[in-house]
N, C-alpha and C positions, 0 to 999 in steps of 0.2 A: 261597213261598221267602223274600221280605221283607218284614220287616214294614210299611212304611212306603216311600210313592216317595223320600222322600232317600235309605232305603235302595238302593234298587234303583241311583237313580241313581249315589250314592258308589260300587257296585262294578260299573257301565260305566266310570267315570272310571279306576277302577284297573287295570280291565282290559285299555281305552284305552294309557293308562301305559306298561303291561307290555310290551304291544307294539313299542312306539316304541323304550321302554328297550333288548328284546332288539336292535334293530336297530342301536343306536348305539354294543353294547359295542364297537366294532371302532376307537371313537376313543376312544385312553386315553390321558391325561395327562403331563405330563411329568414324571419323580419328583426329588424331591430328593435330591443327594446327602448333602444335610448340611443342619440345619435346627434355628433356635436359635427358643424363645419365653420370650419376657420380659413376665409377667402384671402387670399392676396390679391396685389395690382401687378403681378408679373409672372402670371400663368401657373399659378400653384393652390394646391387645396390641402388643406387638413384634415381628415375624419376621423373622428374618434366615435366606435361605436360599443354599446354595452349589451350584447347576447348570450342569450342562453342557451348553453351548446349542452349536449350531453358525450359523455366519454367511456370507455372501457380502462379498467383498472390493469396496469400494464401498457404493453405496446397495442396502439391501435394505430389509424388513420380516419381524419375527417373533412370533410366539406365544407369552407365557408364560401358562400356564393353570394354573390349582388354585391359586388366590388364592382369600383369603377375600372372599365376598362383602360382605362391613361393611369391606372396604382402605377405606382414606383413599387417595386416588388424588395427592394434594398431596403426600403424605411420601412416596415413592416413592424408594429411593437405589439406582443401578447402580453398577456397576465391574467389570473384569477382574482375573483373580485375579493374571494373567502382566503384569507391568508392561512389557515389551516391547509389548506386543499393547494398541492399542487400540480402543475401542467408541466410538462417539459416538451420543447416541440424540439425534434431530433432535426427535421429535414423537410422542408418548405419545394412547393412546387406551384406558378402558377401556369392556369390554364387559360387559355386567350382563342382553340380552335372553337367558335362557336357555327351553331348551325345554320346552313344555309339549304336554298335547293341544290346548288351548283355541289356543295358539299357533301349533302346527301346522297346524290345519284353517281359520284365520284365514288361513293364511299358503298357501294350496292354496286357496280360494276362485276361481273361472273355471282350474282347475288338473286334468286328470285324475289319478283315482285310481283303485284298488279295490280292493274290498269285497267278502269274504264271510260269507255268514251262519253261524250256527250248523247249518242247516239243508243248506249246504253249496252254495246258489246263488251265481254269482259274478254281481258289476255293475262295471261298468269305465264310467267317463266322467269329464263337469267336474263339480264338486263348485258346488254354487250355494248352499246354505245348510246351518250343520250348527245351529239352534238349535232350543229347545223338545224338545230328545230324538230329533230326527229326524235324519237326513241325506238333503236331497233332491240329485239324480242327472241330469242330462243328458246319455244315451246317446246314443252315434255318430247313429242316427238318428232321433234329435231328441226320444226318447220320454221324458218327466219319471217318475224314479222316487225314491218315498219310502221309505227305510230307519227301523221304529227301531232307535236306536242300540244298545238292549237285546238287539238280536238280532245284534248286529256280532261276529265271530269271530277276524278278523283284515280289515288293513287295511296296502296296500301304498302307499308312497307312493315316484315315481322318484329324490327324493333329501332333503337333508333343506333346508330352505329359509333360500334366502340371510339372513343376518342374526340369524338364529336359532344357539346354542351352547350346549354339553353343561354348561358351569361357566365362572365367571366367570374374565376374562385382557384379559390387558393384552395391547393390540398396539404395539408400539414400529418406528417410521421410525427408520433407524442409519444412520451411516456408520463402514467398516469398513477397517481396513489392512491386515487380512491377509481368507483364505479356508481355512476350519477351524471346530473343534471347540472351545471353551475355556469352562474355568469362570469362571461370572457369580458376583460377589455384591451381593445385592438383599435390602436392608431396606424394611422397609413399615409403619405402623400400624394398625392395625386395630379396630372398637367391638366390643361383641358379646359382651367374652372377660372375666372377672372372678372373683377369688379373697377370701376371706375365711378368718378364722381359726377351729378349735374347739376346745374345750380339753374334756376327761372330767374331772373329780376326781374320786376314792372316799376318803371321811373313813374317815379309822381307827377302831376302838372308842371308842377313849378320847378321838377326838375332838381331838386332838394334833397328828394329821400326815392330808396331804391327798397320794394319790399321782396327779399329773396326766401325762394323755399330751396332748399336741398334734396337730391334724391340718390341712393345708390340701387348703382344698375349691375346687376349681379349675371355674366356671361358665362352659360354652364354647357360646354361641350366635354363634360371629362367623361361621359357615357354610363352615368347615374344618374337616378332620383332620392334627393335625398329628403325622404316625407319627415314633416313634422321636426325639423330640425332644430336646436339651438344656434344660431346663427352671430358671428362673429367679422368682422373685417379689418385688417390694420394696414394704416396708412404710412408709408412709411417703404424705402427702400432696400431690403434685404441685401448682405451680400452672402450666394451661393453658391460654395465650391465643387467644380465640377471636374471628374464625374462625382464625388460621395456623397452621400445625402446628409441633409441637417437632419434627419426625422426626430430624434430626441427632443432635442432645443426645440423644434418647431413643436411637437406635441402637449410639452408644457404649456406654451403659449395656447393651445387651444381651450386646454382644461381648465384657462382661470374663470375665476365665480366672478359675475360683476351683478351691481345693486340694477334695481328696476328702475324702470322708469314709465312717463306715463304716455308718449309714445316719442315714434322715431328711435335712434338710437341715442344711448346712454356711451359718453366718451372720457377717457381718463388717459394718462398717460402711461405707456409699457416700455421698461429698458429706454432706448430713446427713440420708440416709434410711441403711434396712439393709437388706440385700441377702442372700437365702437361694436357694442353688443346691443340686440336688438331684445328687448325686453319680453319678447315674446318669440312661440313657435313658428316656422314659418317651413311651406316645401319649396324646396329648388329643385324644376324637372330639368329634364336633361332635355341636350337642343332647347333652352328658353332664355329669355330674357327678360330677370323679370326685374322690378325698379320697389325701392320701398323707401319711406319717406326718411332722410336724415333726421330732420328735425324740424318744429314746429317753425311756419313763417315767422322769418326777422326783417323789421324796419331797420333802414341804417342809414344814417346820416352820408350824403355823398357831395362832391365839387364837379363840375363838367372843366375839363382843363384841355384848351387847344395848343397846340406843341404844331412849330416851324420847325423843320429842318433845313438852314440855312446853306444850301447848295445848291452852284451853280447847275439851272437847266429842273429844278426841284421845282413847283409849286405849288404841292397837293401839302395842306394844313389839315392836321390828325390829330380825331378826336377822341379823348379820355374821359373814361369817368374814374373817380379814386377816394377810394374811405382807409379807415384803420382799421381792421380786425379786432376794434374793442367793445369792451362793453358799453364803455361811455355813447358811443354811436349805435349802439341797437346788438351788435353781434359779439363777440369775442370768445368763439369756441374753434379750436384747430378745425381749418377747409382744407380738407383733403383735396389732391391736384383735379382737375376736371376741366370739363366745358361751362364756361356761364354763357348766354345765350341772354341778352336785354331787349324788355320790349316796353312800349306805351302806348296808352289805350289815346286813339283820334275822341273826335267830341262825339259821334255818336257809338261811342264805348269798344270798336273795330281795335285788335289789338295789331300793332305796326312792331314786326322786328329792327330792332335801331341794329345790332349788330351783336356778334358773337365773339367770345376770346376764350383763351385756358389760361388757368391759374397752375403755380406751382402748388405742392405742402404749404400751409402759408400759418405760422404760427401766433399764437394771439399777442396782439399788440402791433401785429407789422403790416404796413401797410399793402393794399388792394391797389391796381389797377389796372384796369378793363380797355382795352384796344377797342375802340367801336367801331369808326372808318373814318372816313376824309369829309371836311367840310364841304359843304357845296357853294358857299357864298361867301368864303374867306379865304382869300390866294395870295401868295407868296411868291415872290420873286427877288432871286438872290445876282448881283451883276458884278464882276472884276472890272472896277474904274481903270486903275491905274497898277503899274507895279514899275520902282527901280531901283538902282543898285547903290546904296549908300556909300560902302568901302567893299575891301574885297570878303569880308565876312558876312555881311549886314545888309539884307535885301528888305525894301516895306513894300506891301500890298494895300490898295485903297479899296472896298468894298462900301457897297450900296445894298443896303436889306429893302425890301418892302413891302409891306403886309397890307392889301386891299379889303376892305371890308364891304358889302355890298348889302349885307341884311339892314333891316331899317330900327335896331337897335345896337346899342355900343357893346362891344366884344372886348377880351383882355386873352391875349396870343403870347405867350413864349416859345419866344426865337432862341433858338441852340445852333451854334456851329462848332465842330470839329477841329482842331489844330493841331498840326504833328511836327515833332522837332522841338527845339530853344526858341521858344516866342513869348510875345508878349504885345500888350494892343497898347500902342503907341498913342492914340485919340479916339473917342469916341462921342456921337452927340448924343447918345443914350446910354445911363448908367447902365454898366454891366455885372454878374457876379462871374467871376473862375468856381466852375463849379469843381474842376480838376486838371490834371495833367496836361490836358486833352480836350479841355470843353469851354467854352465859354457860354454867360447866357443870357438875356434882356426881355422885360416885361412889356408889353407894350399896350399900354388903353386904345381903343379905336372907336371913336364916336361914330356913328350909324352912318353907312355910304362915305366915307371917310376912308383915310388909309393912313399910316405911321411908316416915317422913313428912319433907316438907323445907317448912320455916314461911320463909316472906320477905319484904321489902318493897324494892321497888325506889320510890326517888326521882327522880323525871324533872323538868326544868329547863326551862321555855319561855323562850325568847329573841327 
């Protein structure tokens, strides 16, 4: 029946499990009534949630449970919603032993239980050791019995053992002015939880316009579900001093109100990050991944731009695509940092990946461009003709560029080279621009199966 003893043993352990599980549905959580999450892109979550707890008048203690396991137990923010009524929490504790089997039977050790087999015998006594697959048995009178665990059917145990709990909670010492019922509100931070941005393009035929949808992809390991959420994300680099929590400053930030929208997220700007709220409720389970749309498809006007790098033993020509982040061209709402991922559809409609790149924060008005890959029919080669020594300061260098062209229409390449030191280009037989310090650079048209030569010498100055 399996293949292999890990197998066998992984479905005692489950089996194990199942058992426990059914026994414990009878303790269930406390719900929220309302419940805000505020995602980051650097492993952090916000919660802000709104429940109805109830209290004893004076000192008590209570339970908040269905916290994420990854809480930050330091950021931790209460308050009553009723400004008449208040809470005072003396002394915060939280709990993280939750149950397991290995736990249980750990924790039932000199403990009666019992046991039945698949076979349908019962054993009832002290539970003395559950390891190596077995569980040995100290009946009433006195006789040791060894169980394997493989053959366990069920297993009753009188309760579930102190110290042990279903999900992780905070227990809170309070002191109380009234005795009642009243909603709490309790911000928290949490690790675990984390969103990044993806962008689709489909380039047009003609290679003109790129129509992009956005999506963010919301990564929730902080070991909650959080149902029904107002859901929030900001774009944007925090800086967090460690070890103290921001939790205040961050909890504001979760609690603002933003206008609706008619779908995708609604974005404005916050402090000097930006902030996109989703106009609607949404749940984020734990362990998921889930994606929702940024915003409605945008056409945008683009350029294909192929870029030489003019170095020796170099001659892979690299393709760009590049728009503005404006409105004028289809788009102009802040792109959070991500993957864009371009593709275009063959003639009979087959969509072809051209190639993928990441964008930075990229704020409206500044320009986009997209890394694709390398040319496959336009090559470059860079050659050192000549080099000698002028005076004892002043050495020239004679380079040979040249850009092959092999597709059977005419291409437009800019060639960039590199320069370090006191230099300067002494001749050239194609105009050049100084892009900077450091750069030179030349346009070159290439008529179809054709190729453009660029002849130069740069002068370099030692000092």
């Amino acid at each position: 029946m399996y293949k292999t003893k890990e197998d066998k043993m992984g479905a005692v352990w489950r089996k194990t499990a199942a058992i426990f599980i059914i026994s414990l549905l009878t303790i269930s959580p406390a719900s929220a009534d309302d419940i805000s999450l505020t995602v980051y892109n650097t492993d952090l979550g916000v919660v802000r949630e709104l429940r109805n707890l109830t209290f004893e008048k004076g000192s008590g203690r209570i339970a908040f449970t269905d916290v994420a396991s990854r809480i930050d137990p330091t950021s931790v923010s209460f308050d009553i919603a009723d400004p008449d009524l208040a809470v005072e929490i003396l002394e915060q504790n939280y709990a993280f032993d939750l149950v397991s089997p290995e736990k249980i039977y750990s924790k039932y050790i000199d403990h009666p239980i019992e046991i039945i087999t698949e076979k349908g015998e019962l054993f009832s006594g002290t539970l003395l050791s559950f390891t190596g697959g077995y569980l040995v048995i100290k009946s009433g009178d006195g006789r040791i019995k060894s169980i394997v665990q493989g053959q366990v059917r069920d297993v009753t145990f009188p309760k579930l053992p102190e110290g042990l709990i279903t999900r992780p909670t905070l227990f809170w010492l309070y002191n109380s002015n009234f005795s009642g019922s009243a909603d709490a509100v309790v911000s928290y931070q949490t690790g675990g939880i984390n969103w990044h941005a993806e962008y689709v393009g489909i380039l047009s035929e003609n290679e003109n316009t790129l129509d992009l949808t956005g999506w963010v992809s919301i990564d929730n390991r902080s070991g909650k579900t959080y149902r029904d959420a107002k859901l929030k994300v900001v774009a944007g680099d925090i800086h967090r001093a460690q070890p103290k929590s921001k939790g205040p400053r961050m909890m504001e930030l979760a609690d603002m109100a933003m206008p609706r929208a008619a779908a995708g997220f609604e974005e404005k700007p916050f402090f000097e990050y930006h902030l996109y709220t989703l106009p609607r409720k949404a749940t984020i389970a734990d362990n998921e991944i889930k994606q929702i749309s940024m915003f409605e498809p945008a056409k945008a006007g683009v350029e294909k731009e192929l870029r030489y790098n003019a170095e020796p033993g170099n001659k892979n020509v690299m393709v760009y695509i590049k728009t503005r982040n404006s409105k004028e061209v289809g788009l102009g709402m802040p792109l959070p940092a991500g993957r864009v991922r371009v593709f275009k559809a063959d003639s009979d409609g087959s969509m072809i990946l051209l190639g993928e790149d990441k964008i930075d924060h990229t704020p409206r008005n500044e320009e986009v461009k997209l890394t694709i890959g390398e040319a496959f029919d336009v090559v470059g080669e860079t050659t050192t003709v000549s080099q000698r020594r002028v005076s004892d300061k002043v050495t020239e260098i004679d380079y040979r560029i040249e850009v092959r062209n092999q597709k059977d229409k005419p291409v437009t390449v800019v060639v960039f080279k590199r320069l370090s030191g006191f230099w300067e280009i002494a001749s050239s037989s194609v105009d050049f621009v100084k892009k900077s310090a450091n750069e030179v650079e030349w346009t070159l048209d290439i008529a179809a199966e054709e190729k453009g030569v660029i002849d130069f010498t740069v002068r370099f100055t030692h000092r």
